[in-house]
TIVO-2410 file (N, C-alpha, C; in nm, 3 decimals):
# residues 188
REC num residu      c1      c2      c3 atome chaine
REC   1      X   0.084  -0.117   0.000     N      A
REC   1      X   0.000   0.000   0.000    CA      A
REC   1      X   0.089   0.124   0.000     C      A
REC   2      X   0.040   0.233  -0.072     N      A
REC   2      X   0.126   0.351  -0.106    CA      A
REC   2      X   0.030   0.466   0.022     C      A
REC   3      X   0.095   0.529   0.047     N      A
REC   3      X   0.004   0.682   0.142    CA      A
REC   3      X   0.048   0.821   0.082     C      A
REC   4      X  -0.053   0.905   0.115     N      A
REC   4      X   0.026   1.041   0.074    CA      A
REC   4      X   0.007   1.125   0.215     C      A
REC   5      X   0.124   1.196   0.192     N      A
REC   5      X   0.154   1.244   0.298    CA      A
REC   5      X   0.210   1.352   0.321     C      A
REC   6      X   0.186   1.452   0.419     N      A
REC   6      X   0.221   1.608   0.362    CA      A
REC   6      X   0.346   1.631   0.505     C      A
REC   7      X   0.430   1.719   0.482     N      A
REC   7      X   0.497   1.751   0.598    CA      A
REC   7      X   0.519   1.886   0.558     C      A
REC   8      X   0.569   1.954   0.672     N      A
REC   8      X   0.565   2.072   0.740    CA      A
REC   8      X   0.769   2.112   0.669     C      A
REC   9      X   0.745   2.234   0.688     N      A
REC   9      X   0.879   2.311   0.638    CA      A
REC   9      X   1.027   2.226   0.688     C      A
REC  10      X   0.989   2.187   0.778     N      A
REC  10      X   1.103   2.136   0.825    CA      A
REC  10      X   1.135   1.968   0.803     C      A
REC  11      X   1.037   1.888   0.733     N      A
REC  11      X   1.029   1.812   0.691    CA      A
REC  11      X   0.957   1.693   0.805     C      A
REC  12      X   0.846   1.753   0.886     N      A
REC  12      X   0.837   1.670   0.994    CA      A
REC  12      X   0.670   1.636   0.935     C      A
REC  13      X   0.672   1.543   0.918     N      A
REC  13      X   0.525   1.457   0.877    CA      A
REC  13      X   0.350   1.560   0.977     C      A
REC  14      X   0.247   1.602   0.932     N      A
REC  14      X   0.225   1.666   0.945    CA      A
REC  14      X   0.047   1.608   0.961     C      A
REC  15      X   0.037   1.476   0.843     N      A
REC  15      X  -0.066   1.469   0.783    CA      A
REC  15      X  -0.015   1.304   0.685     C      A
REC  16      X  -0.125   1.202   0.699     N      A
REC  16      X  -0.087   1.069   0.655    CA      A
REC  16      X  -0.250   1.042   0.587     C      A
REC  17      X  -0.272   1.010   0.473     N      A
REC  17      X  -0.412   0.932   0.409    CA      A
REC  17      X  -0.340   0.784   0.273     C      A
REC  18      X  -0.420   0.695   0.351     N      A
REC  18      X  -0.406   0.573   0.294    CA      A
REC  18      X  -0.431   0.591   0.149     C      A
REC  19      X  -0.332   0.526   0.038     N      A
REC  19      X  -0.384   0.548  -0.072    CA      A
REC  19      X  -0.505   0.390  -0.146     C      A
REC  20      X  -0.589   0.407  -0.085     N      A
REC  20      X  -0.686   0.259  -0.105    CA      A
REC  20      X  -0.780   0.317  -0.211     C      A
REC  21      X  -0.847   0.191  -0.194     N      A
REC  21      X  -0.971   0.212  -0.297    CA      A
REC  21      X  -1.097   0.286  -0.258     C      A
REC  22      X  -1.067   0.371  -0.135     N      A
REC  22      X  -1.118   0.461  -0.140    CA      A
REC  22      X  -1.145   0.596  -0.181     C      A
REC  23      X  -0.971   0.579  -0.212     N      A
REC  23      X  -0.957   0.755  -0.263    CA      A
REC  23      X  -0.941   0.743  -0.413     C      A
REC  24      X  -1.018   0.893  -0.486     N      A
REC  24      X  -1.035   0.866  -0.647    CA      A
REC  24      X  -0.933   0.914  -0.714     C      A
REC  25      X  -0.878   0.929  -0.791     N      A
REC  25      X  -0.762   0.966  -0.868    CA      A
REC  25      X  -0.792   1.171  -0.847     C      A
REC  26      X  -0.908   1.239  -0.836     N      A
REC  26      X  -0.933   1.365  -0.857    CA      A
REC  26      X  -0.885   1.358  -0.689     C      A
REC  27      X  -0.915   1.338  -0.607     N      A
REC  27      X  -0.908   1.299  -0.445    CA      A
REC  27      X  -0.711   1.292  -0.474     C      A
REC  28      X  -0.617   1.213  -0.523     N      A
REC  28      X  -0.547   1.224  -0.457    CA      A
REC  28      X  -0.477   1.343  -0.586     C      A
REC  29      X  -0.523   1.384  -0.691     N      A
REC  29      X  -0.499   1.500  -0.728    CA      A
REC  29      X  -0.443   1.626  -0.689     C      A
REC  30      X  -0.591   1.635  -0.603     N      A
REC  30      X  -0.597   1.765  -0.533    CA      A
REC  30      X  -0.544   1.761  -0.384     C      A
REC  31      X  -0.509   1.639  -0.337     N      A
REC  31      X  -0.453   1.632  -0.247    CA      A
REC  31      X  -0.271   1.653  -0.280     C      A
REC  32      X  -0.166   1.657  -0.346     N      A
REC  32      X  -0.082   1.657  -0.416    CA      A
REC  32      X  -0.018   1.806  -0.432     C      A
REC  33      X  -0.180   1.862  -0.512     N      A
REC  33      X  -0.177   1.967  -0.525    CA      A
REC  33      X  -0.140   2.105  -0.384     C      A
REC  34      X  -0.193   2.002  -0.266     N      A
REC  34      X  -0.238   2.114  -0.203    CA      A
REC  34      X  -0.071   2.062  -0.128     C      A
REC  35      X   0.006   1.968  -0.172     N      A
REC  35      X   0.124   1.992  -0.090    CA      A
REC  35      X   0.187   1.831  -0.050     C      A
REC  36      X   0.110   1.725  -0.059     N      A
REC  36      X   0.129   1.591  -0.026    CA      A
REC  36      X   0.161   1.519  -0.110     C      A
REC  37      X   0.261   1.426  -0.084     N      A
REC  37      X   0.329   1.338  -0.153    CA      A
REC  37      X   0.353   1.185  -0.140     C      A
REC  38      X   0.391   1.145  -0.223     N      A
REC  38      X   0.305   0.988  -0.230    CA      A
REC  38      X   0.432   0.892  -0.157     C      A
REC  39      X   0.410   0.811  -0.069     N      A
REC  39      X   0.487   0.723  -0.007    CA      A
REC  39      X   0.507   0.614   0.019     C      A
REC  40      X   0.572   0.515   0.008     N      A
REC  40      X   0.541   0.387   0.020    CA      A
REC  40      X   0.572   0.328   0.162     C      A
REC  41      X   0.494   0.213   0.148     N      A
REC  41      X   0.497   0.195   0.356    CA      A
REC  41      X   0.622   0.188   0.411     C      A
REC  42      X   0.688   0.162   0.332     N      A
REC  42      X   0.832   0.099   0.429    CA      A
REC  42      X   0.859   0.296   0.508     C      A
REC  43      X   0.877   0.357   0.404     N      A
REC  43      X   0.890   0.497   0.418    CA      A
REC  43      X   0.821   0.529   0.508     C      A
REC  44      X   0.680   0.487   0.499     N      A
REC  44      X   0.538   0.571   0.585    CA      A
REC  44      X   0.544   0.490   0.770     C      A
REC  45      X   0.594   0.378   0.764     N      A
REC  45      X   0.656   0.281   0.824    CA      A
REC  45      X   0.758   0.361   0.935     C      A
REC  46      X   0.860   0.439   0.885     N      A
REC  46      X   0.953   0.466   0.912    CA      A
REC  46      X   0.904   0.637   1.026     C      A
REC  47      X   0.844   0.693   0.903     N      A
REC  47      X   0.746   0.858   0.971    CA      A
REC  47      X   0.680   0.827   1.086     C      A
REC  48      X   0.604   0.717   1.077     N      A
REC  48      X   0.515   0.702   1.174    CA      A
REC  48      X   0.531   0.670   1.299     C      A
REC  49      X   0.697   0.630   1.267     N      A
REC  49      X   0.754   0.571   1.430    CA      A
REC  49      X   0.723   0.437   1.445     C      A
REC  50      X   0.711   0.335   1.335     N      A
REC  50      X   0.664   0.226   1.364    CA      A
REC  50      X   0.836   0.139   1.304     C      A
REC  51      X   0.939   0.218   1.353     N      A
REC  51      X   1.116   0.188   1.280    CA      A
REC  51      X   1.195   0.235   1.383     C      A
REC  52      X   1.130   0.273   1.506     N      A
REC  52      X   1.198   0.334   1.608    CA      A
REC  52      X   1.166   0.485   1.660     C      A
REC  53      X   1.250   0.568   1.698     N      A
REC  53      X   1.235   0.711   1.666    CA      A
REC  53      X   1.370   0.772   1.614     C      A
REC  54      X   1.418   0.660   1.603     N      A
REC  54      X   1.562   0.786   1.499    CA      A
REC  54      X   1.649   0.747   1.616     C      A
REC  55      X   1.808   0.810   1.586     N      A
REC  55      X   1.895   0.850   1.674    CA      A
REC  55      X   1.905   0.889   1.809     C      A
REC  56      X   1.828   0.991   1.740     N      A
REC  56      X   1.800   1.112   1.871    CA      A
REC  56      X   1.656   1.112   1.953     C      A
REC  57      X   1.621   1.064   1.903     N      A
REC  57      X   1.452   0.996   2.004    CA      A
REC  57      X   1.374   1.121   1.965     C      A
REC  58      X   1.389   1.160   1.835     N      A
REC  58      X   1.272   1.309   1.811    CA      A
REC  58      X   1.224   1.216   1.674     C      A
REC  59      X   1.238   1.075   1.624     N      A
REC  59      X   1.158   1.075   1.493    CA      A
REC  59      X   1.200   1.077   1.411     C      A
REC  60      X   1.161   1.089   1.268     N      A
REC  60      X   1.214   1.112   1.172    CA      A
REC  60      X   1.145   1.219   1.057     C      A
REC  61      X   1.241   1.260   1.008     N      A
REC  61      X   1.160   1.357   0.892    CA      A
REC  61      X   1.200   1.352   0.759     C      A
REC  62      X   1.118   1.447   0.662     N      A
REC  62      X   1.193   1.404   0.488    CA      A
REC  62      X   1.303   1.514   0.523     C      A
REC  63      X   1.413   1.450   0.419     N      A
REC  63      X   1.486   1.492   0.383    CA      A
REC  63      X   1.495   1.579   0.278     C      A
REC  64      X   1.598   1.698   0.179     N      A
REC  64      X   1.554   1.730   0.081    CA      A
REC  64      X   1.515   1.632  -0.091     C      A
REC  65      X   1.569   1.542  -0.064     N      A
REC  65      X   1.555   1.423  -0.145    CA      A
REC  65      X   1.455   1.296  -0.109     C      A
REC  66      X   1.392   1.378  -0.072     N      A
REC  66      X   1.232   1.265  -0.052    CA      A
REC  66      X   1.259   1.163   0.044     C      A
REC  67      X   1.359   1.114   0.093     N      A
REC  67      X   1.377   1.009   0.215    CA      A
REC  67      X   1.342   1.051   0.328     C      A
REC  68      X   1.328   0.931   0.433     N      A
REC  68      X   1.345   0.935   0.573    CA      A
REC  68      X   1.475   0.929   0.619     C      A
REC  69      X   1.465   1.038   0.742     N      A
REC  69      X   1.592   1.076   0.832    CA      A
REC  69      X   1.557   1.117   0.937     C      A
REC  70      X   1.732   1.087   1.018     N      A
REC  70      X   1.652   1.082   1.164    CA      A
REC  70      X   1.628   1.237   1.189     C      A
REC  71      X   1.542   1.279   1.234     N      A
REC  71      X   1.500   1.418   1.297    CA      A
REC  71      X   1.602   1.469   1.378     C      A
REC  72      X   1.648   1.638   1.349     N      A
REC  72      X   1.741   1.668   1.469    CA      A
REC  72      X   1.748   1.680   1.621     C      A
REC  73      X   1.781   1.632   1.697     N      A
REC  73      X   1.773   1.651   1.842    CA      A
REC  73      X   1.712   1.769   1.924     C      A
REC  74      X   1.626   1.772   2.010     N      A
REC  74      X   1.597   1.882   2.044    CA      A
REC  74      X   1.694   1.973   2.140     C      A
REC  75      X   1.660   2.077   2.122     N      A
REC  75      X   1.739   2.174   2.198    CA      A
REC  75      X   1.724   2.224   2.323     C      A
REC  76      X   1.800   2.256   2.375     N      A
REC  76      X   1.718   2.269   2.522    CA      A
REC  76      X   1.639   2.401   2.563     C      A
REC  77      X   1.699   2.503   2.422     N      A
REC  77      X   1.589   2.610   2.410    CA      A
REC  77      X   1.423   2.563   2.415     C      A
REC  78      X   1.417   2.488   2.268     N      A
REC  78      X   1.281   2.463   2.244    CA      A
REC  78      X   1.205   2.343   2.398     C      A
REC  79      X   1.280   2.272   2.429     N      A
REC  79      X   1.246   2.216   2.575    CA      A
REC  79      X   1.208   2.296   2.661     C      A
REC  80      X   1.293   2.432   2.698     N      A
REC  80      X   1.273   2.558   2.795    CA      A
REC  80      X   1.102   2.579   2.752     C      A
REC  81      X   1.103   2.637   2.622     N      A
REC  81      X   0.980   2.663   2.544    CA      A
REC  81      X   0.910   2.596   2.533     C      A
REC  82      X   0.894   2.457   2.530     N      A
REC  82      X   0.763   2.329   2.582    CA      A
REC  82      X   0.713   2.352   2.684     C      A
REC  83      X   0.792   2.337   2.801     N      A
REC  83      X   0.765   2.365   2.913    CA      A
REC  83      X   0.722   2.460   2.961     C      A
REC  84      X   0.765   2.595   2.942     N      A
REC  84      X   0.701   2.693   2.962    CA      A
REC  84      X   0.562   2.724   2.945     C      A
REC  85      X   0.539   2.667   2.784     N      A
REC  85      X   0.398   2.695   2.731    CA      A
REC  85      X   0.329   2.583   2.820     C      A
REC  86      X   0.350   2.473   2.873     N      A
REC  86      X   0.281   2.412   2.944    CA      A
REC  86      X   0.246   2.414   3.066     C      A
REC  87      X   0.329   2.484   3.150     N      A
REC  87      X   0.279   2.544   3.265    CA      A
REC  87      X   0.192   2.675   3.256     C      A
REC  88      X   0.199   2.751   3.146     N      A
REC  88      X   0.124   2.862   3.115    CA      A
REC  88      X  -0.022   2.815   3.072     C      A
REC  89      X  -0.014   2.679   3.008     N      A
REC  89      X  -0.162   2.648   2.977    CA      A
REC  89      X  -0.218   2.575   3.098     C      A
REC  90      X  -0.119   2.481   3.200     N      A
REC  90      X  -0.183   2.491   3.309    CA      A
REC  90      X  -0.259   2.607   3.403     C      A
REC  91      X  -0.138   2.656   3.394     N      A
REC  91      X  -0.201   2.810   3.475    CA      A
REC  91      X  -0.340   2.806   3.434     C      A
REC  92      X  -0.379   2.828   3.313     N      A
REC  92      X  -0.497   2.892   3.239    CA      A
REC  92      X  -0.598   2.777   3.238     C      A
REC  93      X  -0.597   2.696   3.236     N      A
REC  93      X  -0.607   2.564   3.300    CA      A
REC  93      X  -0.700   2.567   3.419     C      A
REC  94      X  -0.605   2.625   3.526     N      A
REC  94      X  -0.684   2.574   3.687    CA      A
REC  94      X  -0.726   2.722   3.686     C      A
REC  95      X  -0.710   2.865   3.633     N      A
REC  95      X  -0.781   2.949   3.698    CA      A
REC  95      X  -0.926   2.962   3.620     C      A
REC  96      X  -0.962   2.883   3.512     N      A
REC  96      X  -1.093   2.861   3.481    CA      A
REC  96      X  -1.168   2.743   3.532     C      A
REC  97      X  -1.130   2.677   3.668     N      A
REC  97      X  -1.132   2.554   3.760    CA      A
REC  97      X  -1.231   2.636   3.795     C      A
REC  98      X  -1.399   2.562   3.849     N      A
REC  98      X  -1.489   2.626   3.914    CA      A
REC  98      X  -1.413   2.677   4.100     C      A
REC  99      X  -1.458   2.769   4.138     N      A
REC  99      X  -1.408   2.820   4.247    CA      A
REC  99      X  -1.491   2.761   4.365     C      A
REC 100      X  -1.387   2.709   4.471     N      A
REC 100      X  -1.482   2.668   4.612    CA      A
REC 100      X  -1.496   2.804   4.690     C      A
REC 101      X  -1.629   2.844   4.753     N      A
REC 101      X  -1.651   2.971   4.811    CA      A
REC 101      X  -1.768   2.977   4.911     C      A
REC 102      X  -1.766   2.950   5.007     N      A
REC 102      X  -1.825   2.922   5.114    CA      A
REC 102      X  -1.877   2.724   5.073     C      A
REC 103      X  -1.799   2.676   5.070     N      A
REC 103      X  -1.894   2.517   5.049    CA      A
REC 103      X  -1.963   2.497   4.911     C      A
REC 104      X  -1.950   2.578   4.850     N      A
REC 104      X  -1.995   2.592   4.706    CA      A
REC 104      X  -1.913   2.615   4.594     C      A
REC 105      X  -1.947   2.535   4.478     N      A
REC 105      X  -1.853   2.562   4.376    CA      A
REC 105      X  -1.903   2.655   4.271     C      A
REC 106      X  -1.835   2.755   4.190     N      A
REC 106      X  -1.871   2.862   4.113    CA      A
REC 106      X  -1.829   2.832   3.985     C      A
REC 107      X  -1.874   2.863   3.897     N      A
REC 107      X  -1.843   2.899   3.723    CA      A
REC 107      X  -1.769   2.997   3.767     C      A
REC 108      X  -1.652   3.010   3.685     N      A
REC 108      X  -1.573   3.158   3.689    CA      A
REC 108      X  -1.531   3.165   3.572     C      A
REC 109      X  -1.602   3.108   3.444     N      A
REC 109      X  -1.536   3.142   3.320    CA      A
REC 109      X  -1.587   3.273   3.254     C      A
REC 110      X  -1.573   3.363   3.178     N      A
REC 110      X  -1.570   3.497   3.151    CA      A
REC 110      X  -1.728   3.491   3.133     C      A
REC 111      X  -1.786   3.438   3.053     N      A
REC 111      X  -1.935   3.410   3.105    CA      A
REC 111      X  -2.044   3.470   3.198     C      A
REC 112      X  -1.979   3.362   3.282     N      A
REC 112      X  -2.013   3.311   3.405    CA      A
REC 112      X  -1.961   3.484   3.481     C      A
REC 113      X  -1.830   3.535   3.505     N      A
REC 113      X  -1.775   3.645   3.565    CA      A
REC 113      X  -1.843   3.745   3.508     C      A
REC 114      X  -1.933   3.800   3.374     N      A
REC 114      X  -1.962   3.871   3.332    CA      A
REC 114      X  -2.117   3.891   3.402     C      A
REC 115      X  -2.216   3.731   3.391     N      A
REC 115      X  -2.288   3.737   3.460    CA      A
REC 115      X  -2.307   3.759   3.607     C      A
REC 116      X  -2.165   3.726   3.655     N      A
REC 116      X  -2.209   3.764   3.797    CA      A
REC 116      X  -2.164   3.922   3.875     C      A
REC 117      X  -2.097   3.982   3.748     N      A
REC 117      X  -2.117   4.137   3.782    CA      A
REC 117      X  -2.278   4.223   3.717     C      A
REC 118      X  -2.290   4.159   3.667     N      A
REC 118      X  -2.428   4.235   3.592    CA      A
REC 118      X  -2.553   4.173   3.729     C      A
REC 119      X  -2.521   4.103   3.812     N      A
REC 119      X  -2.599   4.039   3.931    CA      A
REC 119      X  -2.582   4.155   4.010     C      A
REC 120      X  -2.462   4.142   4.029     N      A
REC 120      X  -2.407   4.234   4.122    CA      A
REC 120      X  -2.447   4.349   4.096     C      A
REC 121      X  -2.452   4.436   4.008     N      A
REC 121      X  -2.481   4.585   3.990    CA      A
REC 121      X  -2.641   4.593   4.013     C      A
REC 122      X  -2.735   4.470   3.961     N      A
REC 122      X  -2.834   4.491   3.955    CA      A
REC 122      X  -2.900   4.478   4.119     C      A
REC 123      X  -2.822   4.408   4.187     N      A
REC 123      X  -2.856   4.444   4.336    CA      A
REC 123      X  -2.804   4.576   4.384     C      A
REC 124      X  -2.724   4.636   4.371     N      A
REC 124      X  -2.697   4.749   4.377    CA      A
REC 124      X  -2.791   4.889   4.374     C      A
REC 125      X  -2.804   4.851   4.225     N      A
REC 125      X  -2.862   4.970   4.153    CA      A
REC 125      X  -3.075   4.975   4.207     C      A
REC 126      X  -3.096   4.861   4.241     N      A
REC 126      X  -3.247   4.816   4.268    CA      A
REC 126      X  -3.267   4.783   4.423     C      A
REC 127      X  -3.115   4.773   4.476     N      A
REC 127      X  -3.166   4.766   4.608    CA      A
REC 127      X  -3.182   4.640   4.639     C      A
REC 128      X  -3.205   4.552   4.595     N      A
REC 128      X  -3.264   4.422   4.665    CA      A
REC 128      X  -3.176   4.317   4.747     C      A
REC 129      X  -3.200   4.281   4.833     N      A
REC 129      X  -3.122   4.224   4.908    CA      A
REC 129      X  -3.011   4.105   4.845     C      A
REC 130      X  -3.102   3.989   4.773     N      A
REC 130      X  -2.997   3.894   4.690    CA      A
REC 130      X  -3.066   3.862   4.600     C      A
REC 131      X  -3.017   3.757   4.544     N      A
REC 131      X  -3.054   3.722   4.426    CA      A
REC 131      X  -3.039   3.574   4.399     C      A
REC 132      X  -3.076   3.507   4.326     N      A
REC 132      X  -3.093   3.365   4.346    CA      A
REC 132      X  -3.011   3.300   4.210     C      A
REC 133      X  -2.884   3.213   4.218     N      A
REC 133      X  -2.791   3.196   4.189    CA      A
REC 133      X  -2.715   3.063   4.145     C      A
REC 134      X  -2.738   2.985   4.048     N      A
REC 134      X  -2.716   2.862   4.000    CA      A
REC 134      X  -2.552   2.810   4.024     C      A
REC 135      X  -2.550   2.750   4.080     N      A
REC 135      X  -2.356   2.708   4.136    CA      A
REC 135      X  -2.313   2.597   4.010     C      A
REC 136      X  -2.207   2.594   4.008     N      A
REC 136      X  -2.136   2.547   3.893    CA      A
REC 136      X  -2.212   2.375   3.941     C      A
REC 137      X  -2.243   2.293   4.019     N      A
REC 137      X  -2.283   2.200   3.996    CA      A
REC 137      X  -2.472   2.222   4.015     C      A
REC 138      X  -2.468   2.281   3.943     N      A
REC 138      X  -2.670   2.322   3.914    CA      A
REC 138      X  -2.737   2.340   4.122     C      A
REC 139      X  -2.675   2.398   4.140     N      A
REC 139      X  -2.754   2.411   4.300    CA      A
REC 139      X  -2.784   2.579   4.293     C      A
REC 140      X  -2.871   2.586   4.319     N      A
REC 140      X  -2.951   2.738   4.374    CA      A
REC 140      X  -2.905   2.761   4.504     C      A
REC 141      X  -2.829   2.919   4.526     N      A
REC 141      X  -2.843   2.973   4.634    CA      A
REC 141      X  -2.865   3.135   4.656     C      A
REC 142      X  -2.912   3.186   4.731     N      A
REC 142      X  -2.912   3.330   4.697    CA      A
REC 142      X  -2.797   3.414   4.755     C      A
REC 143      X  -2.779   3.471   4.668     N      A
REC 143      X  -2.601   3.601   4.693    CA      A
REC 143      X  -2.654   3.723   4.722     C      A
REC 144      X  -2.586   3.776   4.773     N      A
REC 144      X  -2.614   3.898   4.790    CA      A
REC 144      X  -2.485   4.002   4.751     C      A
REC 145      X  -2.508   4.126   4.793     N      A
REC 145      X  -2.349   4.240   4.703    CA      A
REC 145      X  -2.232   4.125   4.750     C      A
REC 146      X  -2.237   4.165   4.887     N      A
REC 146      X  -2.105   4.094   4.989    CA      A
REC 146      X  -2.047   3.937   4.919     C      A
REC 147      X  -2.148   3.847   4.869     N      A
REC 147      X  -2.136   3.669   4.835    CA      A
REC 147      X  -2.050   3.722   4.736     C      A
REC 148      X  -2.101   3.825   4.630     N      A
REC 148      X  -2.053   3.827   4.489    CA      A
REC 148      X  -1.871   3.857   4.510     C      A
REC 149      X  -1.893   4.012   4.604     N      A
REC 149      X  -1.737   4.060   4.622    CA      A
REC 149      X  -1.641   3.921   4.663     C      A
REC 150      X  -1.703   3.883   4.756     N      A
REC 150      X  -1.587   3.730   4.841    CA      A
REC 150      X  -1.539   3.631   4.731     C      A
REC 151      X  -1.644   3.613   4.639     N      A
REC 151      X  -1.678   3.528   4.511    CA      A
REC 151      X  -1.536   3.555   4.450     C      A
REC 152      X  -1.551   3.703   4.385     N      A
REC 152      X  -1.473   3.778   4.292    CA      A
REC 152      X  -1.289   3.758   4.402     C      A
REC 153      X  -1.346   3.839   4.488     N      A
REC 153      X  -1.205   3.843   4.613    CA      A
REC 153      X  -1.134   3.721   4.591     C      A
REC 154      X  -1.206   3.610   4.584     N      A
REC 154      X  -1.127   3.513   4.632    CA      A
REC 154      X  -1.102   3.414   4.495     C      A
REC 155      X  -1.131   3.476   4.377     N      A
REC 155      X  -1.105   3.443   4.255    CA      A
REC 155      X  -0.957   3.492   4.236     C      A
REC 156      X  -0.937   3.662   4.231     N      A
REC 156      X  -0.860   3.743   4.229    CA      A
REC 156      X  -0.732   3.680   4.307     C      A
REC 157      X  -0.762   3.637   4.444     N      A
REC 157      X  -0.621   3.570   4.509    CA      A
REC 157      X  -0.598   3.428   4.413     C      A
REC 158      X  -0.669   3.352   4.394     N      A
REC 158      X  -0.645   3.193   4.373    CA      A
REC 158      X  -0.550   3.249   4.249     C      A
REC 159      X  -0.609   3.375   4.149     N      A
REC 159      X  -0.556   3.399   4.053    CA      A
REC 159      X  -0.426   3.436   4.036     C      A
REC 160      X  -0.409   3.541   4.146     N      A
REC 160      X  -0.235   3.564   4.216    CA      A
REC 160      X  -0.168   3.451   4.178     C      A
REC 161      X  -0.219   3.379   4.294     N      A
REC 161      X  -0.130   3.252   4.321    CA      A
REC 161      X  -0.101   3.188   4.210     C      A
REC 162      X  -0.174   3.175   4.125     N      A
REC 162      X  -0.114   3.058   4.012    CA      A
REC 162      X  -0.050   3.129   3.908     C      A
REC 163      X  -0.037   3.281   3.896     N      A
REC 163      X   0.053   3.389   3.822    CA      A
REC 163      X   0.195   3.389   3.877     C      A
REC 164      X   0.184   3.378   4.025     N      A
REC 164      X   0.310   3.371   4.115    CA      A
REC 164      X   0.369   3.226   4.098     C      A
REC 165      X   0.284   3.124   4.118     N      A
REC 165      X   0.407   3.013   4.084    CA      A
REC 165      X   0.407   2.980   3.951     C      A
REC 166      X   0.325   3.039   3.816     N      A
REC 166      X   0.393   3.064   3.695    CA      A
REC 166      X   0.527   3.093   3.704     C      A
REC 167      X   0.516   3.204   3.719     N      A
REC 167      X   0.628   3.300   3.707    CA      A
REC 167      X   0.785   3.224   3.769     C      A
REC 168      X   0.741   3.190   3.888     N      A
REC 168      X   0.814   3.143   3.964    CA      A
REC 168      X   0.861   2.990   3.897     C      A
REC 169      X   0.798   2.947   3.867     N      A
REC 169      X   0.859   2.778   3.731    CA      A
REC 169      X   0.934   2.790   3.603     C      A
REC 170      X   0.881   2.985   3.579     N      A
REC 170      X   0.943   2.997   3.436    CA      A
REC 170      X   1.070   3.060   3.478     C      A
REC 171      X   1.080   3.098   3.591     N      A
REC 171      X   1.224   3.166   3.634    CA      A
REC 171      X   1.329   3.030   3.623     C      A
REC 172      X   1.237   2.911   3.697     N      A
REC 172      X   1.347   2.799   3.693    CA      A
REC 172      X   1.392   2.696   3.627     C      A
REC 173      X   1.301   2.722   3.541     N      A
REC 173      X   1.347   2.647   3.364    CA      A
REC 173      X   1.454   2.769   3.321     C      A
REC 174      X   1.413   2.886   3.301     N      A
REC 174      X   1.500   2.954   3.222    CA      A
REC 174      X   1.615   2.949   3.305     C      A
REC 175      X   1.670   2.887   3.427     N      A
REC 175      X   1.801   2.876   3.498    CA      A
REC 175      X   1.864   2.749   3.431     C      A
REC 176      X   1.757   2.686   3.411     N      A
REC 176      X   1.813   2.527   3.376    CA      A
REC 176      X   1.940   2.516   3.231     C      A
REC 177      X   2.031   2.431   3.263     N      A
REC 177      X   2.131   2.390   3.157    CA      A
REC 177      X   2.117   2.281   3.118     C      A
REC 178      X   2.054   2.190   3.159     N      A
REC 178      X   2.059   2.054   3.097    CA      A
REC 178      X   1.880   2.032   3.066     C      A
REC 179      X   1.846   1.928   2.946     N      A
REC 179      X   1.724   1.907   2.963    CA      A
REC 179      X   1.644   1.802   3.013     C      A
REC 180      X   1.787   1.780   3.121     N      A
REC 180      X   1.717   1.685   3.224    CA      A
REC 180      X   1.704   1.754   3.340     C      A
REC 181      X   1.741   1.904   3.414     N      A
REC 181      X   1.705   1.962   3.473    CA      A
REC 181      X   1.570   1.994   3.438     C      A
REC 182      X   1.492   2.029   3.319     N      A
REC 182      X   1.395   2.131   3.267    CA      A
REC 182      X   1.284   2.018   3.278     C      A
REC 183      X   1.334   1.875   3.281     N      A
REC 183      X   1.244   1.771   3.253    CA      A
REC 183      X   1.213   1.737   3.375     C      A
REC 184      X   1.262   1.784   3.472     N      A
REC 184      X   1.246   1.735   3.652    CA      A
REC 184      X   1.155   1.842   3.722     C      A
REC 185      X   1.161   1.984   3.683     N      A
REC 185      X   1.067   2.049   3.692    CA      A
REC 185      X   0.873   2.016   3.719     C      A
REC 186      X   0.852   2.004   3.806     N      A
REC 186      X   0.717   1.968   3.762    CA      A
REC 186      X   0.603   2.122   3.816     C      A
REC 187      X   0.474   2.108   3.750     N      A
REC 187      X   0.411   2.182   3.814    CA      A
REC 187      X   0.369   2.211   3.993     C      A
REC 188      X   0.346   2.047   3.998     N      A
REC 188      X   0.282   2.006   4.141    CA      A
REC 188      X   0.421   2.045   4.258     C      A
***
């Protein structure tokens, strides 16, 4: 069986479709066209990681002459830069985590934060004591100005905190020299 298969600038496989009797000659046409090239398994075999991962344990990619080769080693820049972005998407991660706030859990996604200032003003502005209030696991309770501020208050700190030990993880990757230091790093 032959595949076509598209890779990325740097020659790193990107995109794999079986060439069967499913696909029509206009199908792998325009597939061709748009950048993919035709491979035979031993090759597709090889991309897929089903030949090892190369040398350097990153894989393999095309070469400028249509072969497989082993992929270059990563750097401990782009490692710094994995990592980083992954504690940053943690971050972003747990501060859209519903919030515990008096025994109750909250929506705090922009939503949810938008609705519960437009709560808030409208007790304000009307006077009324509270207001009756759906919790991130469907429970009704009524808030009042004060529930909302503590709500918000204690969003605002949790939010600190996980900016502060961002910050504080990306200080200690970017110290790191080896990328077995950067790999020992954990969030927790």
């Amino acid at each position: 069986m032959k595949y076509l298969m598209r890779f990325d600038e740097k020659g790193q496989p990107i995109a794999s479709v079986p060439m069967d009797v499913t696909i029509t000659d206009e199908e792998v046409e325009r597939m061709v066209n748009e950048g993919y090239v035709e491979v035979d398994r031993e090759d597709w075999n090889v991309y897929m990681g089903n030949a090892g991962e190369g040398s350097h344990g990153t894989g393999h990619r095309r070469d400028d002459k249509g072969r497989p080769v082993d992929a270059p080693p990563v750097s401990l820049n782009e490692v710094k830069e994995a990592k980083i972005n992954k504690f940053k998407h943690m971050r972003d991660v747990l501060e859209l985590k519903p919030l515990l706030n008096d025994d109750r859990l909250y929506d705090v996604d922009e939503k949810s934060l938008m609705r519960m200032t437009a709560a808030r003003q409208a007790l304000v502005f009307t006077g009324m004591e509270s207001i009756t209030w759906t919790t991130a696991v469907n429970g009704r309770v009524d808030l009042t100005v004060t529930d909302f501020d503590k709500i918000i208050t204690n969003l605002a700190k949790r939010s600190n905190m996980l900016h502060v030990k961002y910050n504080e993880l990306k200080v200690k990757v970017n110290a790191c020299e080896t990328i077995d230091a950067v790999d020992a790093i954990k969030w927790d």
